[in-house]
MARBA-3410 file (N, C-alpha, C, O; in Angstrom, 1 decimal):
222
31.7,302.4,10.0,31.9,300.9,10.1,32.7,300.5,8.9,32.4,300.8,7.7 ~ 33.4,300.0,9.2,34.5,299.4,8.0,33.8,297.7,7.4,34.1,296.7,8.1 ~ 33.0,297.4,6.3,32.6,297.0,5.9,34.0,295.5,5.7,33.7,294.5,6.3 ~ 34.7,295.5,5.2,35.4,295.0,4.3,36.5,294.2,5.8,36.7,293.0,5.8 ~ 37.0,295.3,7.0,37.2,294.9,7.9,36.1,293.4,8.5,36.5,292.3,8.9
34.7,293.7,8.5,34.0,293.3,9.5,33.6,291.8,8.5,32.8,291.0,9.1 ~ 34.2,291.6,7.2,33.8,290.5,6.6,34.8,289.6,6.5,34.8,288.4,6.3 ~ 36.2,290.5,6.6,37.1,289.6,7.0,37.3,288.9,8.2,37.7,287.8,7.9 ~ 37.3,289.0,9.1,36.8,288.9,10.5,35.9,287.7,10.2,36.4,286.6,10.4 ~ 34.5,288.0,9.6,33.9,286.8,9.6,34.4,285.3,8.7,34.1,284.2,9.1
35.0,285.7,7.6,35.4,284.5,7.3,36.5,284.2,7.6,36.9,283.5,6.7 ~ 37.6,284.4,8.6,38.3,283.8,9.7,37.9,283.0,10.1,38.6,282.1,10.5 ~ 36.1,283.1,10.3,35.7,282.8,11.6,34.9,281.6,10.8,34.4,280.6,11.4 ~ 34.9,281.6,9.8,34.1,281.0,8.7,32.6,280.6,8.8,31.9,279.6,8.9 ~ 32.3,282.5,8.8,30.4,282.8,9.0,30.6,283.6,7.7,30.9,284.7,7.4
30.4,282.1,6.9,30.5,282.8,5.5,29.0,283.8,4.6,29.1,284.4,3.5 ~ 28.0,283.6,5.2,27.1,284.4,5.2,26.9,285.8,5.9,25.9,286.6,5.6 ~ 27.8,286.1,6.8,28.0,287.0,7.5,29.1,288.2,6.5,28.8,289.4,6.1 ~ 30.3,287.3,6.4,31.0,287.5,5.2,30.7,288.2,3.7,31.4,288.9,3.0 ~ 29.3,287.6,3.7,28.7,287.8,2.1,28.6,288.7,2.5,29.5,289.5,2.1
27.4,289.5,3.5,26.9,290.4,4.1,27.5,291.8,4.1,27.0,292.9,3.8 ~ 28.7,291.4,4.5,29.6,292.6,4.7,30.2,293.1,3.6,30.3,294.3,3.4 ~ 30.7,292.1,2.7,31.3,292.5,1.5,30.5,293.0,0.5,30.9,294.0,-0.2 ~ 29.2,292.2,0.5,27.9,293.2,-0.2,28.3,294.8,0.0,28.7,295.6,-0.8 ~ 27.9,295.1,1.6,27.9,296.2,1.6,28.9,297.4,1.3,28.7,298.6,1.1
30.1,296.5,1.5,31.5,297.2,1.1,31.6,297.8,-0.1,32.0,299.0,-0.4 ~ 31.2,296.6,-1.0,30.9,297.2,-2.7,30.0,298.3,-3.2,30.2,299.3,-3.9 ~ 28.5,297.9,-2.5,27.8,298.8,-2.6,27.8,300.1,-2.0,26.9,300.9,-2.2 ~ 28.8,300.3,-1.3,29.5,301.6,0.0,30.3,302.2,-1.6,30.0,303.2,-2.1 ~ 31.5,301.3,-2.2,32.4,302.1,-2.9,32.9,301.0,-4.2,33.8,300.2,-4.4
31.7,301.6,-4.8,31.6,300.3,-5.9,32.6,300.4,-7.3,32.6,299.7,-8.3 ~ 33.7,301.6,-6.7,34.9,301.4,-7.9,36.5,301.1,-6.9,37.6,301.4,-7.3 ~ 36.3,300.5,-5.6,37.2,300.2,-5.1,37.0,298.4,-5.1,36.1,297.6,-4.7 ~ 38.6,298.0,-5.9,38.8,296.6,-5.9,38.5,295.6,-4.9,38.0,294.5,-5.0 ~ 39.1,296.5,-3.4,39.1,296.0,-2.3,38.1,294.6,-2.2,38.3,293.4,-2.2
36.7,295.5,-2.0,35.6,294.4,-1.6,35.2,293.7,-2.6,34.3,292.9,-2.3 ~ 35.7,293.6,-4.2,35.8,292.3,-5.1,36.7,291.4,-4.5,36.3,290.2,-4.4 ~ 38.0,291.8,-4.0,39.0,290.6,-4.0,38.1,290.4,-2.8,37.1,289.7,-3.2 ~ 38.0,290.6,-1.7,36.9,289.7,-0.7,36.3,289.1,-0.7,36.2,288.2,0.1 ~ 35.4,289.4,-1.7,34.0,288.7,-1.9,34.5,287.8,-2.7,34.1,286.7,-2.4
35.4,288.1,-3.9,35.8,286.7,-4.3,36.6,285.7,-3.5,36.5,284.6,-4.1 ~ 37.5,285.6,-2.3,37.9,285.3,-1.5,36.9,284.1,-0.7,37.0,282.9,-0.6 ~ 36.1,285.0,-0.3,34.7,284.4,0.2,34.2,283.3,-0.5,34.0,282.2,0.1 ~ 33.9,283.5,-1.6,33.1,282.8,-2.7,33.8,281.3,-3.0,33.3,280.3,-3.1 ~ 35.4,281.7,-3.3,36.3,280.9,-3.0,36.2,279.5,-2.0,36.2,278.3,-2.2
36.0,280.4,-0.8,35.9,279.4,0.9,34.6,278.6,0.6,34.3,277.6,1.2 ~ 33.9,279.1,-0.2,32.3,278.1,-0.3,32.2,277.4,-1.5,31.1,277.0,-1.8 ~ 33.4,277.3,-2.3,33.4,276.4,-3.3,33.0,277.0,-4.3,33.1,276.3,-5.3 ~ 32.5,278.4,-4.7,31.5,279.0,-5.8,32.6,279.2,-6.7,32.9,280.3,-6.6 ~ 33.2,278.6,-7.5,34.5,278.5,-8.0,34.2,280.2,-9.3,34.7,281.2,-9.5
32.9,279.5,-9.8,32.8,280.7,-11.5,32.6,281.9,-11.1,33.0,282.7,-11.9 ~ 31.9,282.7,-9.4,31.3,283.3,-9.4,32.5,283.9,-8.5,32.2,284.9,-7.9 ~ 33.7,283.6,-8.3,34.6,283.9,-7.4,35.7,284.5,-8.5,36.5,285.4,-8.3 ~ 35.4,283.9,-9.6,36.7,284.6,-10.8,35.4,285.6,-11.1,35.7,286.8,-11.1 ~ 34.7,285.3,-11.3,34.0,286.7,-11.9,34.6,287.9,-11.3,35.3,288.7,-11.9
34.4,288.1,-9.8,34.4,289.0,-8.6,36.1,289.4,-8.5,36.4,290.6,-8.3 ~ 37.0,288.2,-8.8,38.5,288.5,-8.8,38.9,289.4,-10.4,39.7,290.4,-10.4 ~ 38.2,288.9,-11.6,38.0,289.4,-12.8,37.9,291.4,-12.8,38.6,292.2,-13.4 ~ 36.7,291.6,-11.7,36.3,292.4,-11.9,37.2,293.4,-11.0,37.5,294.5,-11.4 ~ 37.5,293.1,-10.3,38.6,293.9,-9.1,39.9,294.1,-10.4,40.2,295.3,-10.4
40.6,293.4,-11.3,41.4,293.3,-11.9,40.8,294.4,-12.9,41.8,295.1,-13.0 ~ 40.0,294.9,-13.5,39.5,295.7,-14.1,38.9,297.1,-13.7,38.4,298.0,-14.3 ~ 39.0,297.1,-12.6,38.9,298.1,-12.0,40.4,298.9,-11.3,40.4,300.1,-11.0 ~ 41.5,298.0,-11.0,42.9,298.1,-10.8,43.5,297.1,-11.5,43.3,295.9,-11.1 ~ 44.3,297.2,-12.6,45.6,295.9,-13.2,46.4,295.6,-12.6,46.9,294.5,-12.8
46.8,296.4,-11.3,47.8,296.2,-10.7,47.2,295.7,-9.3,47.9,295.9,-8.3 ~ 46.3,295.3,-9.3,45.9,294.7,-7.8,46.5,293.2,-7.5,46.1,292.2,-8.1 ~ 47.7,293.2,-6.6,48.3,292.1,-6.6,47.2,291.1,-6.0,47.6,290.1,-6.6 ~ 46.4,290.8,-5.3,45.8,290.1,-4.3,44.6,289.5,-5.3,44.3,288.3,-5.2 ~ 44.2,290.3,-6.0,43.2,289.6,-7.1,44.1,288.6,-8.2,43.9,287.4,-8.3
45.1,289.1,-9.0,45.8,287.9,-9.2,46.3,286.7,-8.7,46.5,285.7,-9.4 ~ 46.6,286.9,-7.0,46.6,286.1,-6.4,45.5,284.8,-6.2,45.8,283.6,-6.2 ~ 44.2,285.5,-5.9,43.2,284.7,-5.7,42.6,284.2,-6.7,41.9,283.2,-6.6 ~ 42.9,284.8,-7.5,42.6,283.6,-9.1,43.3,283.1,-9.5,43.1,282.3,-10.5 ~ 44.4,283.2,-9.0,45.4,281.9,-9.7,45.6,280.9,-8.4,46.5,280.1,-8.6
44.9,280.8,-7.1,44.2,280.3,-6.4,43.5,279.0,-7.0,43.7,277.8,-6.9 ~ 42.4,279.9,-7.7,41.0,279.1,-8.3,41.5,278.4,-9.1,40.9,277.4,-9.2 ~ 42.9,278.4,-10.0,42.9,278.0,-11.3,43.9,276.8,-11.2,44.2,275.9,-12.0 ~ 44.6,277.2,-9.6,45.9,275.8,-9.4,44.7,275.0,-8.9,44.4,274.0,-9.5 ~ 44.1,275.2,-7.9,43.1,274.1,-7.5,41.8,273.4,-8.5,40.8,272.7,-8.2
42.3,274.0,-9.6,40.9,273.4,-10.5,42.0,273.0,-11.5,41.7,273.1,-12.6 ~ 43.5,272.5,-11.4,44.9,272.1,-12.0,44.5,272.5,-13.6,44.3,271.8,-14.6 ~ 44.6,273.7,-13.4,45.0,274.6,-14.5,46.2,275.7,-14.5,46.1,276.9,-14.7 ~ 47.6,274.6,-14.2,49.1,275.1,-13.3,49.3,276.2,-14.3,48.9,277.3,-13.8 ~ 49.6,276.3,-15.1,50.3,277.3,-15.9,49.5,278.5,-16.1,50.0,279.5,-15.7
48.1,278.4,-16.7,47.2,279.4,-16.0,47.4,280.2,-14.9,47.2,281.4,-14.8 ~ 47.9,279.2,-13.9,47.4,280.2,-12.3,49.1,280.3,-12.5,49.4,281.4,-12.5 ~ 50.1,279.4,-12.7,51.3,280.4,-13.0,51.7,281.8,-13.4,52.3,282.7,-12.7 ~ 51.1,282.0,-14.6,51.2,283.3,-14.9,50.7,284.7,-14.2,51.2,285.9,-14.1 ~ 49.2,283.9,-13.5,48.8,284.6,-12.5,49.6,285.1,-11.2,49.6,286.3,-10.9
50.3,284.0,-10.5,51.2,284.0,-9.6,52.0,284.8,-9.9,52.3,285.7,-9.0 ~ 52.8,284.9,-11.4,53.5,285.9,-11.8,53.7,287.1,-11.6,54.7,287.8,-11.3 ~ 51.9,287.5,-12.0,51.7,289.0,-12.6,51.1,289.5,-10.7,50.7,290.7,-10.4 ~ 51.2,288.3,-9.6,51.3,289.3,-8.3,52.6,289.2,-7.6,52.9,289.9,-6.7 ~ 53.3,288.4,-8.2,54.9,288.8,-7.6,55.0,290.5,-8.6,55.3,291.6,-8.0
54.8,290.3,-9.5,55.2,291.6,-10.6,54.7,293.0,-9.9,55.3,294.1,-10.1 ~ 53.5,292.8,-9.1,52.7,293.6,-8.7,52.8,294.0,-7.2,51.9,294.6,-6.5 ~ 53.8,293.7,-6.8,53.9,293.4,-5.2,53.6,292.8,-4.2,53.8,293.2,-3.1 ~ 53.2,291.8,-4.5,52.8,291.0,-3.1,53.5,290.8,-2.1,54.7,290.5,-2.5 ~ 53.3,290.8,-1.3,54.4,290.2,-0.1,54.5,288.7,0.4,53.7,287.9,0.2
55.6,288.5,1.0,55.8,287.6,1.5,55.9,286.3,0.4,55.7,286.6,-0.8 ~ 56.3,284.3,1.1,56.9,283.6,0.1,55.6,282.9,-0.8,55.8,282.2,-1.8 ~ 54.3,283.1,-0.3,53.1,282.3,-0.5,52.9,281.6,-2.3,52.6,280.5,-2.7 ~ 53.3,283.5,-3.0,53.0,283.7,-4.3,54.4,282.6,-5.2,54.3,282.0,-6.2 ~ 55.3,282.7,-4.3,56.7,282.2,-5.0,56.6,280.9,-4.9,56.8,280.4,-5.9
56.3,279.8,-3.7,55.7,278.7,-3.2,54.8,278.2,-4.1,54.9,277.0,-4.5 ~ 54.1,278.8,-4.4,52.5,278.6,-5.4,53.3,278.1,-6.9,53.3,277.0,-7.5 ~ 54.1,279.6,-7.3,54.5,279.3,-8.6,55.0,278.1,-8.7,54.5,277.4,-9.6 ~ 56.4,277.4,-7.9,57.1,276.8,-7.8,56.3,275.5,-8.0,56.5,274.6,-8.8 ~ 55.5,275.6,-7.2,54.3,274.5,-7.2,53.1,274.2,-8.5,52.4,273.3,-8.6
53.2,275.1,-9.2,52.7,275.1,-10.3,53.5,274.6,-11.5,52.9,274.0,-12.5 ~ 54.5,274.7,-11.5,55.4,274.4,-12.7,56.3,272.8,-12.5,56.9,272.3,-13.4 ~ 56.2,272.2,-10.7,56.7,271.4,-10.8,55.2,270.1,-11.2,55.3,268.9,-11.5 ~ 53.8,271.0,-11.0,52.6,269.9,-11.6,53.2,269.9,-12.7,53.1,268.8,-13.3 ~ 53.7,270.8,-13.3,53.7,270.6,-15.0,55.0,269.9,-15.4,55.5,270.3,-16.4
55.9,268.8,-14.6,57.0,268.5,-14.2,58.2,269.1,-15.1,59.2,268.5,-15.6 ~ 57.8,270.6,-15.0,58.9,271.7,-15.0,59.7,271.8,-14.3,59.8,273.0,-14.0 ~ 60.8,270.5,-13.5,61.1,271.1,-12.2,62.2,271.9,-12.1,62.3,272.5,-11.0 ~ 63.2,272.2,-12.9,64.1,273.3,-13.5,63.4,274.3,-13.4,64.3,275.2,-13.4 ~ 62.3,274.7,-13.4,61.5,276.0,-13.9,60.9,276.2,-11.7,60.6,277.1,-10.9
61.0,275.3,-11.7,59.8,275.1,-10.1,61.2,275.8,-9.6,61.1,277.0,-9.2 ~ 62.4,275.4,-9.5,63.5,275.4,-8.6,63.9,276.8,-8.0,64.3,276.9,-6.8 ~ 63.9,277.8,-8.6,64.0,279.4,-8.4,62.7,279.5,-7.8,62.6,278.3,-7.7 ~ 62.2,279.6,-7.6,61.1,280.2,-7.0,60.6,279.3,-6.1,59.6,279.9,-5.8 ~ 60.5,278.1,-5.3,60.4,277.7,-4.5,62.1,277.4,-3.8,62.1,276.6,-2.9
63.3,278.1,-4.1,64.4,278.9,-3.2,64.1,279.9,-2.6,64.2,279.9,-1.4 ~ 63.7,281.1,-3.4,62.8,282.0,-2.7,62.5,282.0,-1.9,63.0,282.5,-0.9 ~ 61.1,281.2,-1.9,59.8,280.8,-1.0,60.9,280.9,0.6,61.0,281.5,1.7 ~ 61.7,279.7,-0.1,62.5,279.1,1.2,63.4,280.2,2.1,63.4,280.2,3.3 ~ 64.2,281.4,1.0,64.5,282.4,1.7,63.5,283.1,2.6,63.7,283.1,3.8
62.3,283.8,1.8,61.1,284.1,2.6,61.1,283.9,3.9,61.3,284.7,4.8 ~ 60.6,282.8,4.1,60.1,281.5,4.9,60.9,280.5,5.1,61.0,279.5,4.3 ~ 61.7,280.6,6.2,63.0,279.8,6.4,62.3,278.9,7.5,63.0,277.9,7.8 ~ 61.2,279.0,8.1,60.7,278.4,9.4,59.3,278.0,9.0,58.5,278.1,9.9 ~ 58.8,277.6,7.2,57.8,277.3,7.1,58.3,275.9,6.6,58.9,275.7,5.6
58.0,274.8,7.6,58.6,273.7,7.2,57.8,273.0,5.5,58.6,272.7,4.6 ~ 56.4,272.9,5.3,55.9,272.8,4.1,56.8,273.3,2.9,57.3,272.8,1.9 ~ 56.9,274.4,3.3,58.1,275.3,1.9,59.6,274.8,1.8,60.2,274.8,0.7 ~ 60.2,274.2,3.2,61.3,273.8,2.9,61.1,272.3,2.8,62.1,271.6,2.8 ~ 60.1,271.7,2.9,60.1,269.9,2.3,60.0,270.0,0.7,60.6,269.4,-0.3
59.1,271.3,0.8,58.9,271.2,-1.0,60.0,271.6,-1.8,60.2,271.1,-2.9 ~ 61.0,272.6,-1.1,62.0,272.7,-1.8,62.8,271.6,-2.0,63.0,271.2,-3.2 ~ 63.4,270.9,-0.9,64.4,269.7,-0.4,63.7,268.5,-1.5,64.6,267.9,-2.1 ~ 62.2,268.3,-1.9,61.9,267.6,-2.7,62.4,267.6,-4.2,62.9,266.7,-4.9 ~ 62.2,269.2,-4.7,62.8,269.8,-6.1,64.0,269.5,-5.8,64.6,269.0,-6.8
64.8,269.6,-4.9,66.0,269.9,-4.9,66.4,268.0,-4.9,67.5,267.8,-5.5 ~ 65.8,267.1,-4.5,66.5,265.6,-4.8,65.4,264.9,-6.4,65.5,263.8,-6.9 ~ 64.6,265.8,-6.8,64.1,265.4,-8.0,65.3,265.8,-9.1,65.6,264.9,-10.0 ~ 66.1,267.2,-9.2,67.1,267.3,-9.6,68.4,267.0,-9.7,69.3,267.3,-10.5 ~ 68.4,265.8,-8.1,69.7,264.8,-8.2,70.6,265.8,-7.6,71.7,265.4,-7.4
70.1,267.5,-7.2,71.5,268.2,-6.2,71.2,267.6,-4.3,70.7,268.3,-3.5 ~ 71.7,266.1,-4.0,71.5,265.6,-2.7,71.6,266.5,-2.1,70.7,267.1,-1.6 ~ 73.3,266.8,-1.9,73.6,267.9,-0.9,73.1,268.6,-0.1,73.4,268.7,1.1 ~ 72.1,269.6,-1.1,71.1,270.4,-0.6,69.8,269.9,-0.3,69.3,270.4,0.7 ~ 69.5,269.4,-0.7,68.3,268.4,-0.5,68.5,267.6,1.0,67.7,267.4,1.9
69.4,267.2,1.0,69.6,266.8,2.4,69.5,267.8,3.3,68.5,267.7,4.0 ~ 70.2,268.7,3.5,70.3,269.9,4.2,68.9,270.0,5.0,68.6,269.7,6.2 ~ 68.0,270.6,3.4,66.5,270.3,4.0,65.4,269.5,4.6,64.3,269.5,5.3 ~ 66.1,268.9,4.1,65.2,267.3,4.4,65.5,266.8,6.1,64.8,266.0,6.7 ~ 66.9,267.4,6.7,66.7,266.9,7.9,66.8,268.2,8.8,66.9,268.1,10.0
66.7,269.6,8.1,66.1,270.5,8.8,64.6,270.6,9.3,64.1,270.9,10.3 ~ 64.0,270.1,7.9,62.4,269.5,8.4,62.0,268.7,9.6,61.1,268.9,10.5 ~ 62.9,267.4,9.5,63.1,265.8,10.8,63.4,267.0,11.7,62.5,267.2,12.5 ~ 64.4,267.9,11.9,64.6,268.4,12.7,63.8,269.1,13.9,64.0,269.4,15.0 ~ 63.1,269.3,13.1,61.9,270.5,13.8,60.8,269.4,13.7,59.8,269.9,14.2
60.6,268.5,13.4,59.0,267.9,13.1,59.5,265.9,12.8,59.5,265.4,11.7 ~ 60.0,265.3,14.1,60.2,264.3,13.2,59.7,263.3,12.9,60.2,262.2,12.6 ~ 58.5,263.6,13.0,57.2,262.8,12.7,57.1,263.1,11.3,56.4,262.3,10.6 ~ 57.7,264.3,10.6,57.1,264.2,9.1,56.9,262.9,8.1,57.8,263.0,7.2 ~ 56.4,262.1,8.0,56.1,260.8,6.8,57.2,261.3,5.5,58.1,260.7,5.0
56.4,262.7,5.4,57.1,263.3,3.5,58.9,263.0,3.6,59.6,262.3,2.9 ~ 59.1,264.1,4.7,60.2,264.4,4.8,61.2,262.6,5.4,62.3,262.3,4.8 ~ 60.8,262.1,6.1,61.4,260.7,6.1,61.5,259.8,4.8,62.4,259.0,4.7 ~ 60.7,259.8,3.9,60.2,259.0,2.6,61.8,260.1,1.4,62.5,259.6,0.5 ~ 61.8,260.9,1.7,62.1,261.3,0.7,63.6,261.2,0.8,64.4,261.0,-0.1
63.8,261.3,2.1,65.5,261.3,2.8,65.9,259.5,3.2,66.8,259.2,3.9 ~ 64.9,258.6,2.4,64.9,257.4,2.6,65.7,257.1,0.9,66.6,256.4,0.6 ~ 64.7,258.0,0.0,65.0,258.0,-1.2,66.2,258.5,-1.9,66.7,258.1,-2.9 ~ 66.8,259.5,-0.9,67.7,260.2,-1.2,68.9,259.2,-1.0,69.8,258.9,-1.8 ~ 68.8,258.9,0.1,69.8,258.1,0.7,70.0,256.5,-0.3,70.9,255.8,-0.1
68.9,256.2,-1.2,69.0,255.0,-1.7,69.4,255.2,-3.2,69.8,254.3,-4.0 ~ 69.3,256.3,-3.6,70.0,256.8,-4.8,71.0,257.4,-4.9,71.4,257.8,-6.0 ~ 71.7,257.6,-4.0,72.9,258.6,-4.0,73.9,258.2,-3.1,75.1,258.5,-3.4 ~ 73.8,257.5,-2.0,74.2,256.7,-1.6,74.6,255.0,-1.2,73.8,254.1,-1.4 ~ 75.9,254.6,-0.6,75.1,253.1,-0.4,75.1,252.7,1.3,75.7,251.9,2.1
74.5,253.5,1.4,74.1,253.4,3.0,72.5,253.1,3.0,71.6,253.9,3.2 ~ 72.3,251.8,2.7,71.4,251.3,3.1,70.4,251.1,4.1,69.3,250.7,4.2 ~ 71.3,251.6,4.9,70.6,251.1,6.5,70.1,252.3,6.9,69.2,252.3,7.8 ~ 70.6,253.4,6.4,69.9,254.9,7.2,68.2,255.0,5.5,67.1,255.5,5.5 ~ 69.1,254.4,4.5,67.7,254.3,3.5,67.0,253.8,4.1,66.2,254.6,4.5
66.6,252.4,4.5,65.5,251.2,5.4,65.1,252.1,6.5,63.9,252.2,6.6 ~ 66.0,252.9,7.6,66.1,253.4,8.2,64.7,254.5,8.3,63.9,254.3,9.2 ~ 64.4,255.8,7.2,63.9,256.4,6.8,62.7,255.7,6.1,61.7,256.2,6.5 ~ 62.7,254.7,5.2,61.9,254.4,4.8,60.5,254.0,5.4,59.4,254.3,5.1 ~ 61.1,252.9,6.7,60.5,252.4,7.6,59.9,253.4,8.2,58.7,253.4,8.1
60.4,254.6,9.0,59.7,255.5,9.7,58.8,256.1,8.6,57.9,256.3,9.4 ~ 58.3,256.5,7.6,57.8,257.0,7.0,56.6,256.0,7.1,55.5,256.4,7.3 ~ 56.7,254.7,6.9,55.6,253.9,6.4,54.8,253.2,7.7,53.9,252.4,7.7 ~ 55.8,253.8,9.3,55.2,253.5,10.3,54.2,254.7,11.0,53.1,254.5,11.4 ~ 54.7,256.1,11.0,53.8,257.3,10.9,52.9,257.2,9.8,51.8,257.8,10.0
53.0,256.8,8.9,51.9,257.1,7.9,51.7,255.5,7.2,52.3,255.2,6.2 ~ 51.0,254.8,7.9,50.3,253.3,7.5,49.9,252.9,5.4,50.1,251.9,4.7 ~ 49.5,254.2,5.1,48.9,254.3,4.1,50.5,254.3,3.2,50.4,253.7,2.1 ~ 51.4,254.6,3.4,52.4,255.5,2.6,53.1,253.8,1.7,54.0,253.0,2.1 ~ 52.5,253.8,0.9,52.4,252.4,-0.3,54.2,252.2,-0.6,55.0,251.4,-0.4
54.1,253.6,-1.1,55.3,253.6,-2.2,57.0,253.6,-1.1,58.2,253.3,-1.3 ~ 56.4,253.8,-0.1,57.8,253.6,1.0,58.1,252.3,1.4,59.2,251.9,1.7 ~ 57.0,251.8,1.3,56.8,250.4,1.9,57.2,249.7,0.8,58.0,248.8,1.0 ~ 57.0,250.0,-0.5,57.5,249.1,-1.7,59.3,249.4,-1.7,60.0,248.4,-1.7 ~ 59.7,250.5,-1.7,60.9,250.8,-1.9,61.7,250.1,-0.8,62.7,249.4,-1.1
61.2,250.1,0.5,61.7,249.0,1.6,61.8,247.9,1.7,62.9,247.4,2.0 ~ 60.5,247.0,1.3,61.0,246.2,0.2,61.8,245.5,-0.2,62.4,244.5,0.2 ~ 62.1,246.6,-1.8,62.8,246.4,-2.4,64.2,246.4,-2.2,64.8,245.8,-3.0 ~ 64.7,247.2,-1.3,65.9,247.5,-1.0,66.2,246.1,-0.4,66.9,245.3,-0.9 ~ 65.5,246.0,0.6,65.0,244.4,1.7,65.7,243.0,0.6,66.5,242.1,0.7
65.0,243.4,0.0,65.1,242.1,-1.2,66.6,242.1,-2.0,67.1,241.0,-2.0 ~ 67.1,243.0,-2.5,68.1,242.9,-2.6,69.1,243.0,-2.1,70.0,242.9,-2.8 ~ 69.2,243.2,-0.9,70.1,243.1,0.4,70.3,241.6,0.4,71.4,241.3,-0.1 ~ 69.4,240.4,0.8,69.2,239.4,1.0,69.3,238.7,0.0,69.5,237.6,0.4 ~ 69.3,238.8,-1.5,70.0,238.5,-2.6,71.5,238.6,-2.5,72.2,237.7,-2.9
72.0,239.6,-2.0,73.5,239.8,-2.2,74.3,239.0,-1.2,75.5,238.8,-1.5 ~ 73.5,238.3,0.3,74.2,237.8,0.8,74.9,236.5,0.7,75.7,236.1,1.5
END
């Protein structure tokens, strides 16, 4: 029986006691293989056990340096307890180490733009976006870096590749509301965007101010 199979399985399924169960045994089956640390901390992870989940990620890293997946999952723990630059480096050292796929490059990007590094965010959430050309989250977040840095252009691109596939997005309307109000003077596709953003999403304050505002001085100028 494949221990480590049968816990992953369960926290899919999120029978996170089931999970413990199996990873227990995984470790105690082959207790110098990283494998069933990064799981168990994984696990530990999914139930909030934040200290006892880096212990377990800690210990997998000490047992292999090069275990990309334990760097991964601690720098996990450390973006969501917004300690960016920490779990930056982490993100780092599992791109360094092989990870696959855009998740780790996404993360970084997302790490450095908390630290409104967004020159530093910009390469590696491009990436992400090459990776994951059809993960619409990765390309709003790009399209966002990309009009925080004032290159529209591209930023547009994204921004209505997202509308395109999803045009219910709030984010992706708000931002192509913004874009359009800074960079251009096409007002009406700005209000345009604005408005849909703050009619899908009731809550969305800052769209509704910018509309507004735009509103307000329209009607001043006439």
């Amino acid at each position: 029986m494949n221990y480590n199979e049968e816990g992953i399985k369960a926290l899919q399924e999120k029978r996170y006691e089931d999970a413990v169960k199996a990873f227990t045994e995984a470790i105690e089956q082959n207790p110098e293989d990283p494998v069933g640390y990064i799981n168990f901390g994984n696990v530990l992870a999914a139930m909030n056990e934040i200290e006892r989940a880096e212990r377990f990620f800690q210990k997998a890293i000490t047992l292999d340096e090069k275990a990309a997946t334990a760097y991964y999952g601690l720098a996990n723990l450390y973006y969501n307890s917004e300690r960016f630059l920490e779990a930056a480096k982490l993100y780092q050292k599992s791109i360094e180490y092989g990870i696959e796929g855009a998740d780790s490059y996404y993360m970084l990007g997302k790490c450095f733009e908390k630290e409104n590094q967004v020159k530093l965010a910009l390469p590696y959430m491009q990436r992400a976006a090459e990776l994951a050309p059809d993960d619409l989250q990765i390309r709003l977040s790009y399209g966002i870096i990309l009009c925080k840095l004032e290159m529209f252009d591209l930023a547009k691109t994204e921004l209505e590749y997202v509308l395109a596939q999803d045009e219910k997005n709030a984010d992706a309307h708000y931002n192509l509301g913004v874009l359009y109000a800074l960079s251009t003077d096409d007002a009406e596709k700005a209000l345009h965007h604005l408005e849909q953003a703050f009619t899908i999403q009731p809550e969305h304050d800052q769209a509704r101010y910018i509309y507004d505002m735009i509103s307000l001085r329209l009607n001043n100028e006439k």
